[in-house]
DRENMAR-782655 format. One record per residue (C-alpha): residue in one letter; residue number from 1; x, y, z. Coordinates in Angstrom, 1 decimal, decimal comma. Example, Ala and Ser with C-alpha at 12.3 -4.5 7.8 and 13.67 -1.06 7.14 Angstrom:
["A"; 1; [12,3; -4,5; 7,8]];
["S"; 2; [13,7; -1,1; 7,1]];
END
This chain:
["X"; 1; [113,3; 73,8; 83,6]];
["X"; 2; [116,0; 76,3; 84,5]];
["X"; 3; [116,5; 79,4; 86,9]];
["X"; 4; [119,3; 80,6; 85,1]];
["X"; 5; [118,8; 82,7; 82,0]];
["X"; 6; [120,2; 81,4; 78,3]];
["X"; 7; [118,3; 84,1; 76,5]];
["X"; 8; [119,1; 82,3; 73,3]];
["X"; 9; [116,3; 81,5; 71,4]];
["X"; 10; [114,0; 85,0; 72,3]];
["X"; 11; [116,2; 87,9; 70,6]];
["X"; 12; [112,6; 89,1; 69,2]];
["X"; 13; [110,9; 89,5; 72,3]];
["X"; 14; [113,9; 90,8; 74,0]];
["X"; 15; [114,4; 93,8; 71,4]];
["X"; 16; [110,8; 94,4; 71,9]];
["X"; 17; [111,3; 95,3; 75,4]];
["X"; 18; [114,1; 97,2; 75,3]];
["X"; 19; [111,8; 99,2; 72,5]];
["X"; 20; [109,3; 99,9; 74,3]];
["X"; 21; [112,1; 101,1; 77,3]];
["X"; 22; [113,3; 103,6; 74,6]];
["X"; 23; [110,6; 104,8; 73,4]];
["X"; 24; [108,7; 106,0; 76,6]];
["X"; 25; [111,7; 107,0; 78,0]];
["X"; 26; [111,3; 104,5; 80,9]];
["X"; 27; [115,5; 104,2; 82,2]];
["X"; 28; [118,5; 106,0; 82,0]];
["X"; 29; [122,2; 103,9; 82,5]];
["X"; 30; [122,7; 103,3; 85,8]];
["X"; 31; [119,4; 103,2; 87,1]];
["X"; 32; [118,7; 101,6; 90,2]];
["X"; 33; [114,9; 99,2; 89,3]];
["X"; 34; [113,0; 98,0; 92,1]];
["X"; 35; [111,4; 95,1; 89,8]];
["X"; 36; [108,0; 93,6; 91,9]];
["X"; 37; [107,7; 90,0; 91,3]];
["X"; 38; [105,0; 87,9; 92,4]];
["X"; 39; [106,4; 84,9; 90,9]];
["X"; 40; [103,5; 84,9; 88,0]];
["X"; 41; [104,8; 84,3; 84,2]];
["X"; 42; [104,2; 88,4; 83,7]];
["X"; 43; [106,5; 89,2; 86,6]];
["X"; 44; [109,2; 86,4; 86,1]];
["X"; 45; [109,2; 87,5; 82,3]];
["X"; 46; [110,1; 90,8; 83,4]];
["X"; 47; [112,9; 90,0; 85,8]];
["X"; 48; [114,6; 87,9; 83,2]];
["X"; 49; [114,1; 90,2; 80,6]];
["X"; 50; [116,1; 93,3; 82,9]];
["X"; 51; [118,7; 91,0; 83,6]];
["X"; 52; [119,8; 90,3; 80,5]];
["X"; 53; [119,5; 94,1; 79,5]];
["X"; 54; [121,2; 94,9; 82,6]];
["X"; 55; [124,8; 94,9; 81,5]];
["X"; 56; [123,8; 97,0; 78,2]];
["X"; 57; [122,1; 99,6; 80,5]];
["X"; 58; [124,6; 99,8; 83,7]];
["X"; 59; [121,3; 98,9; 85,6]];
["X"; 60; [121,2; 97,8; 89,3]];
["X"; 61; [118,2; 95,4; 89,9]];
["X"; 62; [116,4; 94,6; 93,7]];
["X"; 63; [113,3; 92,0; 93,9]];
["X"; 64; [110,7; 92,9; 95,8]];
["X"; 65; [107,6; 90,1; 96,6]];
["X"; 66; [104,9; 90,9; 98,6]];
["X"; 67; [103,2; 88,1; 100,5]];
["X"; 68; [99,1; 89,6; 101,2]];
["X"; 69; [98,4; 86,5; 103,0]];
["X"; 70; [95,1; 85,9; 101,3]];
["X"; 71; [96,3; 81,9; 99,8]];
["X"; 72; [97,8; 80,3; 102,7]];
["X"; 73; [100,5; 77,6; 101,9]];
["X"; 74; [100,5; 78,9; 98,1]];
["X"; 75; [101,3; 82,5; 99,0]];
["X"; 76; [104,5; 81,1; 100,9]];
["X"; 77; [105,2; 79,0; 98,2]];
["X"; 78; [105,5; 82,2; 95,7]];
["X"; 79; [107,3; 83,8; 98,4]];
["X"; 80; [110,1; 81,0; 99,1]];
["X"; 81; [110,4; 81,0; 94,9]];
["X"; 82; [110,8; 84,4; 94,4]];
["X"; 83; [113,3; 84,3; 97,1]];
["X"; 84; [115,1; 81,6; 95,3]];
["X"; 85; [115,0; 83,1; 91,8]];
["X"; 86; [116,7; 85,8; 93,3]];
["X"; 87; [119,4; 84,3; 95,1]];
["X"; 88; [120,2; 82,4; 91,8]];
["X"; 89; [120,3; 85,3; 90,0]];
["X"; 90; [122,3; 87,5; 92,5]];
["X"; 91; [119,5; 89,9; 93,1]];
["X"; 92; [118,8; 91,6; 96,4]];
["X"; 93; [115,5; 90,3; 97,3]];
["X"; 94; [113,4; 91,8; 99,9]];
["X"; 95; [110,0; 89,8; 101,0]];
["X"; 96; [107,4; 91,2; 103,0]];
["X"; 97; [104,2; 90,0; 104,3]];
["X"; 98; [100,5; 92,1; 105,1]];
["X"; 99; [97,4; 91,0; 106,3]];
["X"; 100; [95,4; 92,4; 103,5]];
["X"; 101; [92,1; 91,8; 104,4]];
["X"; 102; [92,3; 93,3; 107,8]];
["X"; 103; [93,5; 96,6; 105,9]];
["X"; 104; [91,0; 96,4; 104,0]];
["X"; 105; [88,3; 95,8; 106,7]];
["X"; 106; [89,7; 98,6; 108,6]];
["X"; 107; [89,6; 100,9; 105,5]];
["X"; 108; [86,5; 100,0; 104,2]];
["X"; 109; [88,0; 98,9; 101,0]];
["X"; 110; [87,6; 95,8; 98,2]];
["X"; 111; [90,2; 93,4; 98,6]];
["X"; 112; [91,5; 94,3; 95,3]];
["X"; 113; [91,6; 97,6; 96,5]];
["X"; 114; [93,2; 97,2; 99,8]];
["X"; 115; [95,4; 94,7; 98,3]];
["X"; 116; [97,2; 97,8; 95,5]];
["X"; 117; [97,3; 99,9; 98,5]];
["X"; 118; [99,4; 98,0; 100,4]];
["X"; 119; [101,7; 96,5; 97,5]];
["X"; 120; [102,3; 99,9; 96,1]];
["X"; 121; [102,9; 101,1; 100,0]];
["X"; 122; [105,6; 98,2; 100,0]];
["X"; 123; [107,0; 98,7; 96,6]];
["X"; 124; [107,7; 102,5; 97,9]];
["X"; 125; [109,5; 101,2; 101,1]];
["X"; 126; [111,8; 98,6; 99,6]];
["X"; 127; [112,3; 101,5; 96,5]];
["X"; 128; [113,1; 103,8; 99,5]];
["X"; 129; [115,7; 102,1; 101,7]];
["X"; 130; [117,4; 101,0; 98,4]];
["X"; 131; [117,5; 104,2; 96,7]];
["X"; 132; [115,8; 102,7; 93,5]];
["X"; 133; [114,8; 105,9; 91,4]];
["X"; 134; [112,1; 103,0; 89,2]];
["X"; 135; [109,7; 100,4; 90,2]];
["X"; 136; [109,3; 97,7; 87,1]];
["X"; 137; [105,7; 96,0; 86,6]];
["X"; 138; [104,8; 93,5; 84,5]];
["X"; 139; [101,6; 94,4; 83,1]];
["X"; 140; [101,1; 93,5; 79,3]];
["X"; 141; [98,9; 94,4; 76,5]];
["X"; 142; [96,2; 91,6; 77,8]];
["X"; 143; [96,0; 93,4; 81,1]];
["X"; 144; [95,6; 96,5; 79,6]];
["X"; 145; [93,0; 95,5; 77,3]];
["X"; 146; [91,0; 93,8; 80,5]];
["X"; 147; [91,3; 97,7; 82,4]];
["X"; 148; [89,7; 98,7; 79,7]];
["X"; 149; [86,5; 96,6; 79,1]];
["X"; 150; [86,1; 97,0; 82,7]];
["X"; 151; [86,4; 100,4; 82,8]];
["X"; 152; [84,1; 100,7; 79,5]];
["X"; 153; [81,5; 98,1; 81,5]];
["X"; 154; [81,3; 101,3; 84,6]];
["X"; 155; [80,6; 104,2; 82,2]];
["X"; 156; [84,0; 105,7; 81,7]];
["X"; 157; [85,6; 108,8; 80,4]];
["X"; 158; [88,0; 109,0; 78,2]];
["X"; 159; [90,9; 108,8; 80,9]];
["X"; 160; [89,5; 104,7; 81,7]];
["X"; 161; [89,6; 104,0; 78,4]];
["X"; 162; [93,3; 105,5; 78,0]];
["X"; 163; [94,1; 102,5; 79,7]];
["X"; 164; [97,3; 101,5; 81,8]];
["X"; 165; [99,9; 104,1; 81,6]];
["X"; 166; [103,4; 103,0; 80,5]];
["X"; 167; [105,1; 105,0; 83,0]];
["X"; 168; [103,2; 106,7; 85,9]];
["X"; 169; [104,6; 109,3; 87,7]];
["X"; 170; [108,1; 109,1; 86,2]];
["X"; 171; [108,4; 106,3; 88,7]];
["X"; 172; [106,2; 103,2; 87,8]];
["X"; 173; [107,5; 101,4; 84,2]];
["X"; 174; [105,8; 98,6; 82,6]];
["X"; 175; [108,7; 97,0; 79,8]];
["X"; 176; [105,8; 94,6; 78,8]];
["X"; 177; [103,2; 97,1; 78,2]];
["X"; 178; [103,8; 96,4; 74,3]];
["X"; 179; [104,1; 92,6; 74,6]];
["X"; 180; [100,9; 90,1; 74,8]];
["X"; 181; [100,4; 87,3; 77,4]];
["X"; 182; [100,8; 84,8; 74,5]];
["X"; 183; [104,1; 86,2; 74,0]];
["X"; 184; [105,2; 86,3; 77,0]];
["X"; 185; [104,7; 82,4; 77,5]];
["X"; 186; [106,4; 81,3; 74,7]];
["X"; 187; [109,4; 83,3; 75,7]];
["X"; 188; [109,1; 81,5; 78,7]];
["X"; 189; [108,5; 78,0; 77,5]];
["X"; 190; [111,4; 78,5; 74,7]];
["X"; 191; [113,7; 79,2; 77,1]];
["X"; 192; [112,6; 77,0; 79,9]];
["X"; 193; [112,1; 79,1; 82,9]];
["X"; 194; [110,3; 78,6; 85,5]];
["X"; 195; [108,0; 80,4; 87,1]];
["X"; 196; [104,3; 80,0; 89,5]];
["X"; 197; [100,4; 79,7; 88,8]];
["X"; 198; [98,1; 81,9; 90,9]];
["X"; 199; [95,4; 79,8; 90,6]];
["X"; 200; [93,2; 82,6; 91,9]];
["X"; 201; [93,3; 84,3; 88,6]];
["X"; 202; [91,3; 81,8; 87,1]];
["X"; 203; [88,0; 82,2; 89,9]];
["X"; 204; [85,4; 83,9; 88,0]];
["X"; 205; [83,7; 85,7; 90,9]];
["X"; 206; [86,2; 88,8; 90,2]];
["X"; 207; [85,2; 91,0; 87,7]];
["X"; 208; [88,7; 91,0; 85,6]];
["X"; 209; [88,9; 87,2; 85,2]];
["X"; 210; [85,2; 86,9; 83,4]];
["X"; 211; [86,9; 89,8; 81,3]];
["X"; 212; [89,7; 87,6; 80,6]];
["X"; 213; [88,5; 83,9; 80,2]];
["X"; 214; [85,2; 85,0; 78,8]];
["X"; 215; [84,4; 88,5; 77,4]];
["X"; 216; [88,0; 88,7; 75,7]];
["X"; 217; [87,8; 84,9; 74,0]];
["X"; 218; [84,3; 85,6; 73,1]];
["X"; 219; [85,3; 88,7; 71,2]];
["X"; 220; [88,4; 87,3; 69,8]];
["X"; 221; [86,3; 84,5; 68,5]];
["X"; 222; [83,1; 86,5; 66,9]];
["X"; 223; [84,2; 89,8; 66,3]];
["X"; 224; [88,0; 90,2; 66,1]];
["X"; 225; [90,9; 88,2; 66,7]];
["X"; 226; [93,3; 90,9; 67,2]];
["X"; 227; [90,8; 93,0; 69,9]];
["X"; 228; [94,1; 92,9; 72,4]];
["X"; 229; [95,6; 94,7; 69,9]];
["X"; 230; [92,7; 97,3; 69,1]];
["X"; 231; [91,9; 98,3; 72,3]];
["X"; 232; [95,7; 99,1; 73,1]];
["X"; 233; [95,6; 101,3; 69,7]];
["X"; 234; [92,5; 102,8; 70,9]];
["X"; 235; [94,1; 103,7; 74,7]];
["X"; 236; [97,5; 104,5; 72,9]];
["X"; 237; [95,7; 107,4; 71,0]];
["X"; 238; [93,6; 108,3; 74,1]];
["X"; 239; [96,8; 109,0; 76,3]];
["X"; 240; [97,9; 111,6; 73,6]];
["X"; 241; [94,3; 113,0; 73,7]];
["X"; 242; [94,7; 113,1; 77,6]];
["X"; 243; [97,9; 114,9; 77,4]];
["X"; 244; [96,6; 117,4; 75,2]];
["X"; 245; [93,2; 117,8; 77,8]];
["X"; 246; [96,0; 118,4; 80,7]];
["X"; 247; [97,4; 121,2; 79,1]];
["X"; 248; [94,5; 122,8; 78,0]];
["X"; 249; [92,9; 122,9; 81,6]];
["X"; 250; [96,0; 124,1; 83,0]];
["X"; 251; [96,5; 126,8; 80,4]];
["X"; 252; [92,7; 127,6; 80,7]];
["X"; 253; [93,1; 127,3; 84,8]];
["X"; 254; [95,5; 129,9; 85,5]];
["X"; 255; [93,1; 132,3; 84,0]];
["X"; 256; [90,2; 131,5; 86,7]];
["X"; 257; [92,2; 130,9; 89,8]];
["X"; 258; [91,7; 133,5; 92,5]];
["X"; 259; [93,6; 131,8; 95,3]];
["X"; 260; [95,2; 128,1; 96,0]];
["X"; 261; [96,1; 126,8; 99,5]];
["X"; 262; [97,2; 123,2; 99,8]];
["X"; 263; [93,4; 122,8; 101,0]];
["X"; 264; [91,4; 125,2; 99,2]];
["X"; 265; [91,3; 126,1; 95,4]];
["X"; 266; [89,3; 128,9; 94,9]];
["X"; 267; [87,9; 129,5; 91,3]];
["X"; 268; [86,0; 132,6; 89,2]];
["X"; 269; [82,2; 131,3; 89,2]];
["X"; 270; [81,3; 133,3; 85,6]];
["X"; 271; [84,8; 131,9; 84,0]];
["X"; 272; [83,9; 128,3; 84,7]];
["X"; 273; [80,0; 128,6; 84,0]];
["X"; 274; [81,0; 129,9; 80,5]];
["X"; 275; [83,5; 126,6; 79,9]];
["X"; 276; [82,1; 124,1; 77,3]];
["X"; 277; [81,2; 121,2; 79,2]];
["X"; 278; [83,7; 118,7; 78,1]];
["X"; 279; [86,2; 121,4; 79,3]];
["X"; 280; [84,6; 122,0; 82,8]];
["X"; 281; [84,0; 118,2; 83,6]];
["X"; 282; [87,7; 117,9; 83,3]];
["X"; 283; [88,3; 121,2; 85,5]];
["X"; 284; [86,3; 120,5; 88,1]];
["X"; 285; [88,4; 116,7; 88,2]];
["X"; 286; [91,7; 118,7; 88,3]];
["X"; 287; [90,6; 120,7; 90,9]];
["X"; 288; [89,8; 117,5; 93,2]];
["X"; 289; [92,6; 116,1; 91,8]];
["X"; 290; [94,9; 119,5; 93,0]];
["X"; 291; [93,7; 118,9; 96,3]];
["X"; 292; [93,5; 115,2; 97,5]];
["X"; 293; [96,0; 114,2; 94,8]];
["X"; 294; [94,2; 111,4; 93,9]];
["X"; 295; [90,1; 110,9; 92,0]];
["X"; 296; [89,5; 107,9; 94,1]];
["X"; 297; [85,7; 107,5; 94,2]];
["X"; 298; [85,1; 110,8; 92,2]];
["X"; 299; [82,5; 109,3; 89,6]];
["X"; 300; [81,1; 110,7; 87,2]];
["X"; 301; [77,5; 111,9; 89,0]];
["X"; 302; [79,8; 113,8; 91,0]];
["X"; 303; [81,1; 116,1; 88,2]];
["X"; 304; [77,7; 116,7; 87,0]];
["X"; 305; [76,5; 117,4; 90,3]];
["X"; 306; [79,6; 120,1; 90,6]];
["X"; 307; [78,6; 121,5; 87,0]];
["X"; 308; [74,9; 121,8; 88,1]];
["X"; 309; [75,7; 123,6; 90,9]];
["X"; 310; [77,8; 126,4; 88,8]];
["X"; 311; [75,6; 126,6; 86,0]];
["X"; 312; [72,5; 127,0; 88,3]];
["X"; 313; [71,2; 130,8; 88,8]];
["X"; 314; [71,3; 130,8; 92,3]];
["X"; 315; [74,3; 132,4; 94,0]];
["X"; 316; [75,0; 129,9; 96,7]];
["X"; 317; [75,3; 126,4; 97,1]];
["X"; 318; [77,1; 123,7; 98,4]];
["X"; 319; [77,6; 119,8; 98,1]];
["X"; 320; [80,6; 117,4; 99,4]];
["X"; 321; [82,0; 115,1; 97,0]];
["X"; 322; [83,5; 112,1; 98,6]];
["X"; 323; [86,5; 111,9; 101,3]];
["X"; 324; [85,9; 115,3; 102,0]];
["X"; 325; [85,8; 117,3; 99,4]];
["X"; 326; [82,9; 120,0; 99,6]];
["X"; 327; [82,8; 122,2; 96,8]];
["X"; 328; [80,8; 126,0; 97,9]];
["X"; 329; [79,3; 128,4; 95,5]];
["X"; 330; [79,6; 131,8; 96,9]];
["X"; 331; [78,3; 133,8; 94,5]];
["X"; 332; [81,3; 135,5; 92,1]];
["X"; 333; [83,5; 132,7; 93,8]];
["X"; 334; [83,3; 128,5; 93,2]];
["X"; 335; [85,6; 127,2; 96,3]];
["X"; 336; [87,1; 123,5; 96,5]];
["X"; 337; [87,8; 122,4; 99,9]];
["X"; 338; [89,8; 119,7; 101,5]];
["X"; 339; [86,8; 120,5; 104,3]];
["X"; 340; [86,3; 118,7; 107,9]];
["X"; 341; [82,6; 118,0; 108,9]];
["X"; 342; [81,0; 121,4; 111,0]];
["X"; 343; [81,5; 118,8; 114,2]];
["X"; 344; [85,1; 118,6; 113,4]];
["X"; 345; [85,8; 122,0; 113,0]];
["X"; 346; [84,5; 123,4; 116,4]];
["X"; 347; [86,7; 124,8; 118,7]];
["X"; 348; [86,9; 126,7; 121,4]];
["X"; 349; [89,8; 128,3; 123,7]];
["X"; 350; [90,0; 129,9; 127,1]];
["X"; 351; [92,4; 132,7; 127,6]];
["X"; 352; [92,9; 133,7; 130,8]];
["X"; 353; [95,5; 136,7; 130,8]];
["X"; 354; [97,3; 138,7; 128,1]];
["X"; 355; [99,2; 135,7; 126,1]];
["X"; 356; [99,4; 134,2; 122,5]];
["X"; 357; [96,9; 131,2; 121,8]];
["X"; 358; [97,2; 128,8; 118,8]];
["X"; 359; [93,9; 127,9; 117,4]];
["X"; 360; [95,1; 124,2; 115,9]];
["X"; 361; [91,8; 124,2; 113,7]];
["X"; 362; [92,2; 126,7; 111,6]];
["X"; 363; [96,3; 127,1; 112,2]];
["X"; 364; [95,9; 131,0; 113,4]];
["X"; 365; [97,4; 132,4; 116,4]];
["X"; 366; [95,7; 134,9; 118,4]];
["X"; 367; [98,5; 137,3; 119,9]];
["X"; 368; [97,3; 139,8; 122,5]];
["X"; 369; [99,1; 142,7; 124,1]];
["X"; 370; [98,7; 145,3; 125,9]];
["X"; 371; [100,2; 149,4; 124,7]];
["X"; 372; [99,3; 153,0; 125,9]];
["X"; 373; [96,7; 154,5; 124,4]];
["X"; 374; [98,8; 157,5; 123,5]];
["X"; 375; [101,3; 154,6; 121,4]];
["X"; 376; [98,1; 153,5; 118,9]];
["X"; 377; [97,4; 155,5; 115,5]];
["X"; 378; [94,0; 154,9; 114,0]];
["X"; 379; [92,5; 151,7; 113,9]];
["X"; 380; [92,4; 152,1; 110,0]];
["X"; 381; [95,6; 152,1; 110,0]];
["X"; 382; [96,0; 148,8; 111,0]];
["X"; 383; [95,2; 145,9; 109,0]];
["X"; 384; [91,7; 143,7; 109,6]];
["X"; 385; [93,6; 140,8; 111,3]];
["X"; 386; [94,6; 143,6; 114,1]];
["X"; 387; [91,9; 144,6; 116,1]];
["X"; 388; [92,5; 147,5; 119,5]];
["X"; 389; [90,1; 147,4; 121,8]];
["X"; 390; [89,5; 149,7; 125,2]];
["X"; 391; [91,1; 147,1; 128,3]];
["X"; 392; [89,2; 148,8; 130,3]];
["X"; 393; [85,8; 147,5; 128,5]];
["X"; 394; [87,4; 143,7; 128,4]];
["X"; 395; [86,8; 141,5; 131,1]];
["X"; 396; [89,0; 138,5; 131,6]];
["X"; 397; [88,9; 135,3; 130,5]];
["X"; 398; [88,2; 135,9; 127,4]];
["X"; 399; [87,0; 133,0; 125,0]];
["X"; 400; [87,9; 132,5; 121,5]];
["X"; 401; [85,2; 130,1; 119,4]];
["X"; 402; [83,9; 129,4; 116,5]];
["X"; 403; [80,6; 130,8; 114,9]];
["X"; 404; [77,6; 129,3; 117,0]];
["X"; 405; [74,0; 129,4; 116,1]];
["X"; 406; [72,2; 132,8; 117,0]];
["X"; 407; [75,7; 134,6; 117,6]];
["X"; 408; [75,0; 138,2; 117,7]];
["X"; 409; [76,9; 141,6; 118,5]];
["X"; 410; [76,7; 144,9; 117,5]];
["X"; 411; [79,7; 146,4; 114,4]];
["X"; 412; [81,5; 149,1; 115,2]];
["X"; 413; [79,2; 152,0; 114,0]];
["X"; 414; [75,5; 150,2; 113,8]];
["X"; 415; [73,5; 151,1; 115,9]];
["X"; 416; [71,3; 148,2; 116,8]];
["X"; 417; [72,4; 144,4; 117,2]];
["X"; 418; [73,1; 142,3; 114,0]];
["X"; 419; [73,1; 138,3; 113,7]];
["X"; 420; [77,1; 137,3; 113,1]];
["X"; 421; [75,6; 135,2; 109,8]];
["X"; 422; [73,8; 138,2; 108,7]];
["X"; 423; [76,5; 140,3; 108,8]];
["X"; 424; [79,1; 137,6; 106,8]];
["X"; 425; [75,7; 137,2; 103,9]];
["X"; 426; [75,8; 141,4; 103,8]];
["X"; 427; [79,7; 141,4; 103,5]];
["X"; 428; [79,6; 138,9; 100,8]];
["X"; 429; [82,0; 136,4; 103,5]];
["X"; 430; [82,3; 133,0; 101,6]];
["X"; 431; [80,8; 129,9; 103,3]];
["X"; 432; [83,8; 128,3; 103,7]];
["X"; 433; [85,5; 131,1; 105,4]];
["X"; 434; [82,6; 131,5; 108,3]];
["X"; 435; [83,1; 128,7; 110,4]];
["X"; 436; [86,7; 129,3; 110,3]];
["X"; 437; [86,1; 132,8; 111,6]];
["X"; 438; [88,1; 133,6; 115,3]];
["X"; 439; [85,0; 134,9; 117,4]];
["X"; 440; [87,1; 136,6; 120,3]];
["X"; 441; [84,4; 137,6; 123,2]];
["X"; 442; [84,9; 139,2; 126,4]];
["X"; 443; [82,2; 138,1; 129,7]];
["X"; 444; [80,4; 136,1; 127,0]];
["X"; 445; [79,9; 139,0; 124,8]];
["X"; 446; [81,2; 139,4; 121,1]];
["X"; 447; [83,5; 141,9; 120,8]];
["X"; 448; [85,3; 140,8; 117,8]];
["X"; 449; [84,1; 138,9; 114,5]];
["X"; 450; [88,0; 138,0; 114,0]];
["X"; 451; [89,6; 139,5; 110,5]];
["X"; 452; [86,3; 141,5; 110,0]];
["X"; 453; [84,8; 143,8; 112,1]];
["X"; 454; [85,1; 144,2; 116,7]];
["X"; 455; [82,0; 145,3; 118,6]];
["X"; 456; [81,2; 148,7; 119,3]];
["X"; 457; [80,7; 148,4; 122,9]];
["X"; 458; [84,6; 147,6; 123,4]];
["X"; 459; [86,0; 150,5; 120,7]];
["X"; 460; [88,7; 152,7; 121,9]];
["X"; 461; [88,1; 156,1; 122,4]];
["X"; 462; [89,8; 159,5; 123,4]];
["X"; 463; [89,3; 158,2; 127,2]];
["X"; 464; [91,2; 155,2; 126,2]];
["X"; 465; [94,4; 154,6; 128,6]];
["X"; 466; [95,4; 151,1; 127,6]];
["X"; 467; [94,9; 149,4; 124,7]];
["X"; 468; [94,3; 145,9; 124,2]];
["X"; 469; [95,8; 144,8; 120,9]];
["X"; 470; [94,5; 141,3; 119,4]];
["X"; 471; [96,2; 140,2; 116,3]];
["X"; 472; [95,3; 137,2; 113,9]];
["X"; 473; [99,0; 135,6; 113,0]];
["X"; 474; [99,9; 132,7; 110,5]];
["X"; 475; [100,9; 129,9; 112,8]];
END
């Protein structure tokens, strides 16, 4: 066996990469490819295959081999051959090393989880300090046929059965995506080039490798011998689909969208309820997608449970959707929150003199000041996040909080007392925006539901000699 690629007897397979390159747009000449190698056939395959398309392309290849320390002795073994291939063929090489299953005990995540995290986490460094605009994976048309049986085996969607994507992101390319595991062998063999067994991949306890050594030969054998091939047919035709669904819910999107901050997307209620429901499963997985920029444990019980909620003929509701997600129905308005727990999101702030306080939690600042009354138009004349009060009625130190159970005061013009909660259900104030609210009060008294209304106690009148301004700021 050899390290050194001959490339003589594979012209076939060869073209077949560089096809697939073309025809999903994977490089441009004089790319820089980060190329992940974990010393498998798949991997090794790959490598070879860049370099002898290298000089064609202008491309600048780096190795990168992640060691999860999961194998012991075998692991290093990988590691020390990857670092050989690559010092025979000239490569930069960079080899790193994570304790995988501590990650993953820390995250609370499978080992096959954990063990993506950190390898795409790596891949990104190494990409990073080499300026590599491309990371090259060797997945194949068997692995893709496997994602997809397993993803059919859970209860999928159409997006799990579109199956591995040839390029992710514009970043992650898989040259092999078109090629089988059978062919990638006898490339190898032909050619004599070496490469290591993971003998891992053969231990039936992980839900892939039954897929592979037994559900895939099984069908293969009674059903249809070219099933690799038919399921990569059926998740080719499904990407197209997908890219068509991605438009339409952006096209129909922009029509229901009422507001979008990086952590809230905030929705039309009778616009979504009206959606057929193939349409508004895949909205409300956009709009988790828009915020936490990934659908990691968003299953499929959650999207109904999110299209229950809108279709149902009360006005309000709420639910939270894993990692904190909470999605609030508030009436005209369906919100989607990036949203702490309530014990999270208390706060609370001294002030003791005329200063400006940031309020962290909710990224406000609180500005006070202090004018002649004769300097002050008419409080309508300023906007809701400004609020003038009479100094003389405000006591020092004043408290800013959060809402708290039983909070009441009296609004500017009642003239009896009023529950704070009462007052946000009668002004229509959505959920999410209530515990957010800046309650500013003066000798433990409310004098100001923050952005909304100040107490009538502490109003300004033609007495007034100083004003206390209070003002609600971006941060």
């Amino acid at each position: 066996m050899t390290l050194m690629p001959t490339f003589k007897k594979n012209h076939g397979f060869l073209s077949a990469v560089e096809a697939a390159i073309r025809h999903y747009h994977m490089l441009d000449g004089g790319d820089t490819i980060l190329v992940g190698v974990s010393g498998g056939p798949d991997s090794v395959a790959l490598l070879y295959s860049l370099v002898s398309l290298a000089p064609k392309w202008c491309l600048r290849l780096v190795v990168a081999h992640l060691n999860h320390q999961l194998r012991g002795a075998s692991a290093d073994q990988e590691a020390a051959f990857v670092g050989r291939l690559s010092n025979v063929l000239g490569i930069p090489c960079e080899i790193g090393s994570r304790n995988v299953a501590k990650y993953g005990a820390e995250q609370k995540l499978s080992l096959q989880e954990a063990a993506r995290i950190v390898r795409y986490t790596f891949y990104d460094e190494v990409a990073d300090k080499y300026s590599a605009g491309k990371i090259a994976l060797g997945h194949h048309a068997d692995d893709n046929a496997e994602s997809i049986l397993m993803h059919l085996l859970r209860g999928t969607g159409p997006l799990g059965l579109a199956g591995i994507r040839p390029v992710r992101h514009g970043r992650i390319i898989r040259p092999l995506i078109g090629l089988t595991r059978k062919e990638i062998l006898a490339f190898l063999k032909q050619d004599g080039f070496e490469y290591m067994r993971d003998r891992s991949n053969l231990d039936t306890k992980y839900l892939r490798n039954r897929i592979r050594h037994k559900l895939l030969p099984h069908l293969k054998e009674g059903y249809n011998p070219n099933t690799v091939c038919a399921l990569n047919r059926l998740a080719s035709i499904l990407r197209d689909e997908e890219d068509f669904w991605d438009r339409e819910v952006r096209r129909t999107l922009q029509g229901l969208v009422l507001d979008h901050t990086p952590d809230c997307l905030s929705l039309k209620s009778r616009g979504l309820s009206s959606l057929h429901p193939a349409l508004l499963r895949r909205m409300v997985r956009h709009a988790v997608l828009s915020l936490k920029g990934d659908l990691r444990r968003l299953g499929h019980v959650h999207v109904e449970a999110v299209a229950r909620l809108i279709a149902a003929p009360s006005p309000e509701g709420r639910l939270d959707l894993p990692e904190g997600v909470r999605v609030v129905r508030d009436r005209e308005v369906v919100n989607f929150l990036l949203y702490p727990r309530e014990e999270d999101a208390w706060f609370e702030y001294h002030i003791p003199r005329i200063q400006t306080t940031f309020i962290r939690e909710i990224g406000i600042l609180l500005k006070l000041s202090v004018c002649d009354g004769n300097d002050v138009s008419h409080p309508k004349n300023y906007p809701q996040t400004t609020a003038l009060f009479d100094l003389a009625a405000v006591t020092f130190p004043l408290m800013v909080r959060n809402l708290r159970h039983g909070d009441r005061f009296k609004p500017l013009g009642m003239v009896g007392s009023q529950k704070v909660n009462t007052f946000f259900i009668n002004h229509k104030v959505p959920r999410s925006n209530r515990l957010r609210c800046p309650i500013l009060l003066s000798g433990g008294k409310i004098i100001w539901v923050g952005g909304y209304r100040i107490d009538d106690s502490a109003k300004i009148t033609e007495k007034t000699k100083k004003v206390l301004k209070a003002e609600l700021l971006p941060a």
